[in-house]
N, C-alpha and C positions, 0 to 999 in steps of 0.2 A: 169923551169919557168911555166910548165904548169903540170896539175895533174889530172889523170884520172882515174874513178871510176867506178862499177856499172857492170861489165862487169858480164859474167857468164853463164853457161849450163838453158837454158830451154826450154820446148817439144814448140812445132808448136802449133802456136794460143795464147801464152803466150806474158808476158812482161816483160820491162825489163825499168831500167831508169840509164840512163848513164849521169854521173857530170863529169864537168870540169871545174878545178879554176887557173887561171893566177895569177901567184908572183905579188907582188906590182910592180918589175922593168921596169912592162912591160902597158909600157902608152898611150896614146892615143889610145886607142884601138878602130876600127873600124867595120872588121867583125869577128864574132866568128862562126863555125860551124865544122863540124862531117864530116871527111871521112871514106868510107867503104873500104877495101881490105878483099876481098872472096880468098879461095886458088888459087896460079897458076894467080891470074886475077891482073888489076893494080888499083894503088886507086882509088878510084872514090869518087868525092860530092857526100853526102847524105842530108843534110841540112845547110845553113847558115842566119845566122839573121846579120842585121849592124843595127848599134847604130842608126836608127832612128826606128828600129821595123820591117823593110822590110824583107820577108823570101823568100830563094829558095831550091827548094826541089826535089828530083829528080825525077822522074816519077813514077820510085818502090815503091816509101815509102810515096807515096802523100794519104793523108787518114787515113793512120796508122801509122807514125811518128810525135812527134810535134816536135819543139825546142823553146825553151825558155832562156833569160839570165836576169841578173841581173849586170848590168851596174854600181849600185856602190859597188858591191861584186867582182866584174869581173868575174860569172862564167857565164856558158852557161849547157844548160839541154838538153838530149833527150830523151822525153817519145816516148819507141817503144812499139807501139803493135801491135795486131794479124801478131805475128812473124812468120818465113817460112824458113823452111832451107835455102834458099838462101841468109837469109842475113846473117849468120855465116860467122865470118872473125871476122879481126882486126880493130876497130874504134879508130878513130884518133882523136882528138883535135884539130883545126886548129884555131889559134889568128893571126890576121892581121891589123898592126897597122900604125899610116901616123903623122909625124908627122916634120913640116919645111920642109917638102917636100922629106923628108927621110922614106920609108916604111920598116916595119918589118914585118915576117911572121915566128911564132914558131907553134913548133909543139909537142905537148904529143907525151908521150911514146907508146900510145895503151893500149887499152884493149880487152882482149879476149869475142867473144860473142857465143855461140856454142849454135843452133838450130836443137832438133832432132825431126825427123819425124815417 
């Protein structure tokens, strides 16, 4: 239901822009954003935007990540730059949906992002 792209090897100080599009099945959609999972560590927020435009972003990547979506596409974007080894890991796709008072919460498969130094 969710589909993620963009992922890939680039040296330190580079960028990178990772998409992500939610199947039609999945509606009322709420908030969309990006977790990180670095080796050995556990997931962590990186950014998330909700349907009125509000972003939160984690401390790391405040400056040098953006995230953006497109609410009647249903995808979500994150432009990374001036990368750093440490954010090498697995990013995640996260869609979070509310809807009669029933929420959902899917998750992409991951994509690889390898930063070398």
């Amino acid at each position: 239901q969710l589909q993620a792209s963009g992922g890939g090897l680039v040296q330190a100080g580079g960028s990178l822009r990772l998409s992500c599009a939610a199947s039609g099945s999945i509606s009322s959609i709420n908030i969309m954003g990006w977790y990180h999972q670095g080796p050995g560590k556990e997931r962590e927020l990186v950014a998330a935007m909700d349907s009125g435009g509000s972003t939160n972003y984690a401390d790391s990547v405040k400056g040098r990540f953006t995230i953006s979506r497109n609410n009647g596409k249903n995808t979500v974007l994150l432009q990374m730059n001036s990368l750093k080894p440490e954010d090498t890991g697995i990013y995640y796709c996260n869609v979070q949906s509310i809807s009669a008072g029933l929420r959902g919460d899917y998750w992409g498969q991951g994509t690889l992002v390898t930063v070398s130094s």
